[in-house]
C-alpha positions as MATLAB code, in Angstrom:
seq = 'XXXXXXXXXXXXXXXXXXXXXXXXXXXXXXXXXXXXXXXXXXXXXXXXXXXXXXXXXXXXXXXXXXXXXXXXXXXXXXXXXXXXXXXXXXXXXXXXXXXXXXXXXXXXXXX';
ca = [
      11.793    9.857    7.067;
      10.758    8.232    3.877;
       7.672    6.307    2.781;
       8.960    3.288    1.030;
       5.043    1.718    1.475;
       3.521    4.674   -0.246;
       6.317    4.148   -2.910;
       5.200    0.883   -3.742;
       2.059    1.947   -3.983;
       2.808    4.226   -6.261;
       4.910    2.447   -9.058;
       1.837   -0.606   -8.635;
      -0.808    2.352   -9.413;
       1.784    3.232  -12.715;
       2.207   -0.339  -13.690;
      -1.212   -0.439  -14.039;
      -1.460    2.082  -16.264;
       1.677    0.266  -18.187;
      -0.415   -2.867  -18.016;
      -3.556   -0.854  -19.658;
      -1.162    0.834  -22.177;
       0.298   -2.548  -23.120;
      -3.312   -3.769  -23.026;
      -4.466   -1.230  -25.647;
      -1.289   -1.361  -28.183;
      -2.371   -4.794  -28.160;
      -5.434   -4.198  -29.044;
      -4.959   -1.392  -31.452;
      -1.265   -2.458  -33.178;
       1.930   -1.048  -32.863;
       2.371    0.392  -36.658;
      -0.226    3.291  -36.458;
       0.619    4.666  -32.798;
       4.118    4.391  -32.513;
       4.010    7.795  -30.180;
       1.758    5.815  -27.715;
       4.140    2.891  -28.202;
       7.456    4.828  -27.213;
       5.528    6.722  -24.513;
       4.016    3.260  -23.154;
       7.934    1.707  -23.402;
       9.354    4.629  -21.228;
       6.688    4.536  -18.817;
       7.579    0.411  -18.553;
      11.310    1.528  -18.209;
      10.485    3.965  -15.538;
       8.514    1.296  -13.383;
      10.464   -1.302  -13.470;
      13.918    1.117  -12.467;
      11.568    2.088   -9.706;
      10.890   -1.314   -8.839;
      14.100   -1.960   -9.114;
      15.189    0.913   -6.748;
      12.353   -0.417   -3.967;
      13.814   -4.202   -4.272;
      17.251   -3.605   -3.790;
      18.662   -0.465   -2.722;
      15.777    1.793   -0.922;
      16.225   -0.923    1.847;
      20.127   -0.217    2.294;
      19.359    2.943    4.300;
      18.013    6.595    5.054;
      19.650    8.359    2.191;
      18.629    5.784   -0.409;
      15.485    5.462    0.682;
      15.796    9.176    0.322;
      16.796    8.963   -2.713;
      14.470    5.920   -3.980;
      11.305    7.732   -3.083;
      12.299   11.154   -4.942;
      13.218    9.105   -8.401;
       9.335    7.638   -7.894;
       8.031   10.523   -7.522;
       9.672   12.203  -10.682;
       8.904    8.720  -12.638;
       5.044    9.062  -11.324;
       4.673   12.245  -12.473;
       6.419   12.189  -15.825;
       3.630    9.184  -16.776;
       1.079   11.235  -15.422;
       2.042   14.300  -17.506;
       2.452   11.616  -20.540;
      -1.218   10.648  -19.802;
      -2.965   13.595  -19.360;
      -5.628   14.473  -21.997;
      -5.132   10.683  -23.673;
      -6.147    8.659  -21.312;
      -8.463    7.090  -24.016;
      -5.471    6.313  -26.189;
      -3.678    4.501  -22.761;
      -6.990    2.836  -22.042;
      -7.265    4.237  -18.596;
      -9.763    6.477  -16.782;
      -8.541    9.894  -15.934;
      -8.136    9.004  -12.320;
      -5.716    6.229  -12.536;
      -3.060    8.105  -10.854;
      -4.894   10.066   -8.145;
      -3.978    8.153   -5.421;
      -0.527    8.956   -5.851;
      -0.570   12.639   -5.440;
      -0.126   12.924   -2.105;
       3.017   10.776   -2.527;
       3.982   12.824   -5.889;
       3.326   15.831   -3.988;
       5.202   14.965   -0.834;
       8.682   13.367   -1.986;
       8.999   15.733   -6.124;
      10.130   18.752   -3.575;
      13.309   19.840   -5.253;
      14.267   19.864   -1.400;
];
């Protein structure tokens, strides 16, 4: 059985840390961190597939719920992985993601 619940709770945890990203390019411009800017538009493009996925087709059944939960859990931790040691840069504290390991953990299984 899949969590769809804990899935949403995940991809609102990473849009937060889109949110802050966004926040911070704003802040700091576009033209002199361009690698925070592509990794801050691929995180955006991740949560709002996943949101996508939870909206419209995680619903339809076992198997895409199945299959909705494992493409948040990849899209969690591929942000978190972009985060990690520049969390300054995102404008986020280190933890911003913790609550989603146990979801990460749970539906990444390459089972």
């Amino acid at each position: 059985m899949t969590d769809l619940t804990a899935a949403a709770q995940a991809v609102s945890a990473a849009q937060k840390v889109v949110d802050a990203g966004i926040a911070r390019l704003a802040e700091i411009g576009i033209d002199d961190n361009q690698v925070l800017a592509y990794d801050v538009a691929h995180a955006a493009a991740a949560v709002q597939t996943s949101q996508s996925l939870l909206d419209s087709y995680g619903p339809k059944g076992d198997v895409e719920a199945r299959i909705t939960v494992a493409f948040i859990a990849d899209a969690v931790a591929e942000i978190a992985g972009k985060l990690f040691g520049r969390e300054d840069d995102w404008g986020i504290d280190a933890a911003a993601l913790d609550g989603t390991r146990a979801f990460v953990s749970a539906y990444r299984k390459p089972e």
